[in-house]
N, C-alpha and C positions, 0 to 999 in steps of 0.2 A: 201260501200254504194250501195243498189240497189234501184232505181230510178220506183217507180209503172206508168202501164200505164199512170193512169190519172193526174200524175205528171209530164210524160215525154214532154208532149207538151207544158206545159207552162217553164221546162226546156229549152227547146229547144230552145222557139222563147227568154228568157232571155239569154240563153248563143249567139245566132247568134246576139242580140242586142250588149253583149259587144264586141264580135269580129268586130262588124263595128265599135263605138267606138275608139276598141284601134289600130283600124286600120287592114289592111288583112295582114295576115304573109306570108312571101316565106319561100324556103325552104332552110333558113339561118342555122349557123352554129350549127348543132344538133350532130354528130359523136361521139363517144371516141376520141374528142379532135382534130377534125375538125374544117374546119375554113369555110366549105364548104358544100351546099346540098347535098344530094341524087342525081346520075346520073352525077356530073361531074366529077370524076374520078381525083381530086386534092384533094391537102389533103396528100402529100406522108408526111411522116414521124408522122402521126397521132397518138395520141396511148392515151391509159388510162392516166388519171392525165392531160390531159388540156385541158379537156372541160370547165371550168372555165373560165381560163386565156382569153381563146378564144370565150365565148361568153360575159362574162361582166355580165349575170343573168342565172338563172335555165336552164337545159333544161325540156321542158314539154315532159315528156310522157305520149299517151293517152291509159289508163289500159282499158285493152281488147276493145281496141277502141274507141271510144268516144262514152262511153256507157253509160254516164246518157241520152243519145240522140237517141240510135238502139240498138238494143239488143245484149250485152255485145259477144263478140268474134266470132260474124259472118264476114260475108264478107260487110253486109251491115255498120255493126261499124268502119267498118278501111276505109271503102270507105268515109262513112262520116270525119274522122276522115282528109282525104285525100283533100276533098271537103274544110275544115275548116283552111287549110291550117300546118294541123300536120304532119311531117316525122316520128314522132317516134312512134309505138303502139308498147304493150304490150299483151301476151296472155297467155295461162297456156295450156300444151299437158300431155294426159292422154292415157290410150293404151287401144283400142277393144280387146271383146272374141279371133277375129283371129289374133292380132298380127298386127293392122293398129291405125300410130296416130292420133289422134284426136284431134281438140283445143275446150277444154271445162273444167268450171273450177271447179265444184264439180265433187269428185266420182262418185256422182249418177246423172241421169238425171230427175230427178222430176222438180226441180224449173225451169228450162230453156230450157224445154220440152213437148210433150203434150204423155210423154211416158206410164204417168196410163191411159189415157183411151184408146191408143195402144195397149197394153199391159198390161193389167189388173192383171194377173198372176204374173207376175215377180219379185216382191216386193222382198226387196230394189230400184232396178232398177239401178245399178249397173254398171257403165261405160265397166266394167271389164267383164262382165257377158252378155254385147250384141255385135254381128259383126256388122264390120262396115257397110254391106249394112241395117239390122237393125236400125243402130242410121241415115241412112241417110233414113229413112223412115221419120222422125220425125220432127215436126214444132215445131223452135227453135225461133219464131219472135211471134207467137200471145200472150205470154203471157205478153209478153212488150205495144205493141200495135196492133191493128188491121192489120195500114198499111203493118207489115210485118208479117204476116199470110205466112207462106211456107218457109219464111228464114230457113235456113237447120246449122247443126254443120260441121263446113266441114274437111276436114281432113288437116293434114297437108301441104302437100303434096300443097292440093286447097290452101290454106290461102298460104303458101310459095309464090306462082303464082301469086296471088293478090296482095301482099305487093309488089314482084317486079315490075308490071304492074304499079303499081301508084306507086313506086319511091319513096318505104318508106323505115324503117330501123326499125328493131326487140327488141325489149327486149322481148326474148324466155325465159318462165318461164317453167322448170322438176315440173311438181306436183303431188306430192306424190309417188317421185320415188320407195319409200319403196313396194308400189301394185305391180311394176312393173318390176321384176330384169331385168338388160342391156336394161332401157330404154336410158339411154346415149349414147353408142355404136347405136341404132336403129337409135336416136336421130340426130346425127352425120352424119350417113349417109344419114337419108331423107336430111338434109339439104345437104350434099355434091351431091346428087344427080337432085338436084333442083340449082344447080349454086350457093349456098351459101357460099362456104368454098373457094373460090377464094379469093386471097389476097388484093381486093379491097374490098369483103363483109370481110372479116374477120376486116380490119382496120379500116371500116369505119362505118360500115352497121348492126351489128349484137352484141349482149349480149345475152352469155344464161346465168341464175340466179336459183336458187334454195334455199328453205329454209332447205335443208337436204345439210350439210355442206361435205358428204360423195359423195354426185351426182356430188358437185361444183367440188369437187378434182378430183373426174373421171375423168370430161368432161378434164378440165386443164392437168392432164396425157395425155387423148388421144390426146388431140389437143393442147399444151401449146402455142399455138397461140391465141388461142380464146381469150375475153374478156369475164371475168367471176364476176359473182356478186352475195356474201352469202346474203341472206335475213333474216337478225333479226337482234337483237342490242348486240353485245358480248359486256363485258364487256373492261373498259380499257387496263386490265393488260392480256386481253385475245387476244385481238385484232394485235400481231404479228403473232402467233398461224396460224392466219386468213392469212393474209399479202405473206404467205409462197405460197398459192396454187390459189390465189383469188386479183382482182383488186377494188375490189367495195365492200362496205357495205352498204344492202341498208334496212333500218328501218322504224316501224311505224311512225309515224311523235308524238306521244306523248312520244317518250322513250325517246328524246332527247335531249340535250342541245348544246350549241355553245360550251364548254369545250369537251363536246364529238366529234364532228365534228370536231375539228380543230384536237384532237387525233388520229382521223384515218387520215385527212390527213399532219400528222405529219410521216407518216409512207411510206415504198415504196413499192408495191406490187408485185406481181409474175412476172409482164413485170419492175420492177423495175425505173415506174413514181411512183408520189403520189399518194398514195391511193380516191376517190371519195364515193362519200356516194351520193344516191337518195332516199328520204324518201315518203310513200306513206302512205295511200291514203290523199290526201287534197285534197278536191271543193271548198274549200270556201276561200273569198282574203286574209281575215284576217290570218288568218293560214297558207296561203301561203307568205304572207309580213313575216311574223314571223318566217318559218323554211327559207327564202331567208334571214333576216337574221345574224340566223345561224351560216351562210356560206355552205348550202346545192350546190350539183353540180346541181342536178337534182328534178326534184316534179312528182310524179306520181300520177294520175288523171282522173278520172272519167270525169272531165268537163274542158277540156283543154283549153277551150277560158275564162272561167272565172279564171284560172290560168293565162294563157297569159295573159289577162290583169292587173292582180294584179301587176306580176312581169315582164312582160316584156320578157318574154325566148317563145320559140320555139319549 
């Protein structure tokens, strides 16, 4: 769902209305099956398959931020996102002409850029096709609103920074790794290089996810630590297949049923808990009272306080 300007502010003051409502959230139990927020370093024996158990409702993840509210995978979305009382965002990295990642979620930068009339020439405009000091030329906020005129695409590397400053936790989405060969490997390393891949962000703090089911396997080879999550809906009889390389299956929220959900967590994954499944995108309560439930682990979400208050997760 993308959220126009002049929808965004009456978005806004509805969703901050139901988060006072359902009350202000901490930063309660959101992990791979934590029992505990961001930054206190408990939580040891944490792993995939009970996030459930341990939170009692969803977890809320806020997709590219709490972006029916700031413009979808800036720094100012996760900060809002921060503000609103969410640990968890979600984001998509894509690789510059030189070889630097990016969090931004189309190939091209038109829609969430003001790269045609920067760049007037360059058509497609092609994530792939400019350097990163190029794309940070670029205003990545006015086409959302005003207010964020100059908001910039930041690179990994930045967003890495921020997410740990404000004490959140990542659902790192590979997109369209196919553009990019050994974007997992590069992947791997921004994050090991930014304090990531320490054994408290690996248990607690972190998912990378991918819908190219060849990237999930990678990452899980190079890192069989990690916490890893295929994005689609395999089928039942497909779904061990999955189980072998991958902890999470995470689907549109229309593929689904309760029979499907309980299949995959009938199953045990690559860390050898239950399988989880987080379904996305839902804004709206009805549809989130409905994949809750389910018996979904997780809801991914554009508007994470009107999720929170439907269901009551974090």
């Amino acid at each position: 769902m993308y959220v126009r300007p002049a929808a965004a502010a009456a978005a806004a003051f509805l969703g901050f209305t139901l988060t006072l409502l359902g009350g202000t959230a901490s930063y309660a139990a959101t992990g791979p099956g934590s029992a505990t927020g961001p930054g206190t370093g408990t939580g040891a024996g944490a792993g995939p398959g009970a996030g459930r158990a341990a939170l009692g409702s969803p977890v809320v993840y806020a997709h590219r931020g709490a972006s029916a509210y700031a413009p979808e995978n800036t720094l100012d979305a996760i900060d809002l996102a921060m503000q609103m009382g969410f640990a968890w965002v979600e984001n998509d990295v894509q690789r510059t002409k030189d070889g630097v990642l990016v969090v931004i979620h189309d190939d091209t930068l038109a829609r969430t850029t003001d790269v045609e009339q920067r760049f007037p020439n360059r058509s497609p405009w092609r994530v792939k096709d400019f350097t990163a000091a190029e794309i940070a030329q670029l205003d990545a906020g006015s086409w959302f609103g005003d207010e964020y005129t100059g908001a910039s695409v930041p690179t990994l590397r930045q967003y890495l920074d921020r997410v740990q400053r404000n004490q959140q936790r990542l659902l790192l989405e590979i997109k369209k790794p196919e553009l990019y060969p050994g974007i997992e490997e590069q992947t791997l390393k921004v994050l090991d290089e930014a304090g990531w891949l320490d054994p408290r962000h690996v248990a607690q703090r972190l998912v990378v996810q991918s819908f190219s089911a060849d990237s999930v396997r990678i990452v899980h080879q190079l890192r069989p630590d990690l916490v890893t999550a295929f994005l689609g809906t395999p089928t039942v009889a497909d779904l061990p297949r999955y189980a072998e390389f991958t902890d999470r299956i995470n689907p549109w929220h229309t593929t689904i049923s309760a029979d499907w959900v309980s299949a995959v967590h009938g199953l045990r994954g690559a860390h050898g808990k239950a399988m989880e499944v987080d379904t996305w995108i839902v804004d709206d309560a009805a549809t989130a009272r409905k994949v809750q439930d389910m018996g979904v682990d997780g809801i991914i979400t554009n508007a994470p306080d009107v999720v929170r208050y439907a269901v009551g997760g974090f």
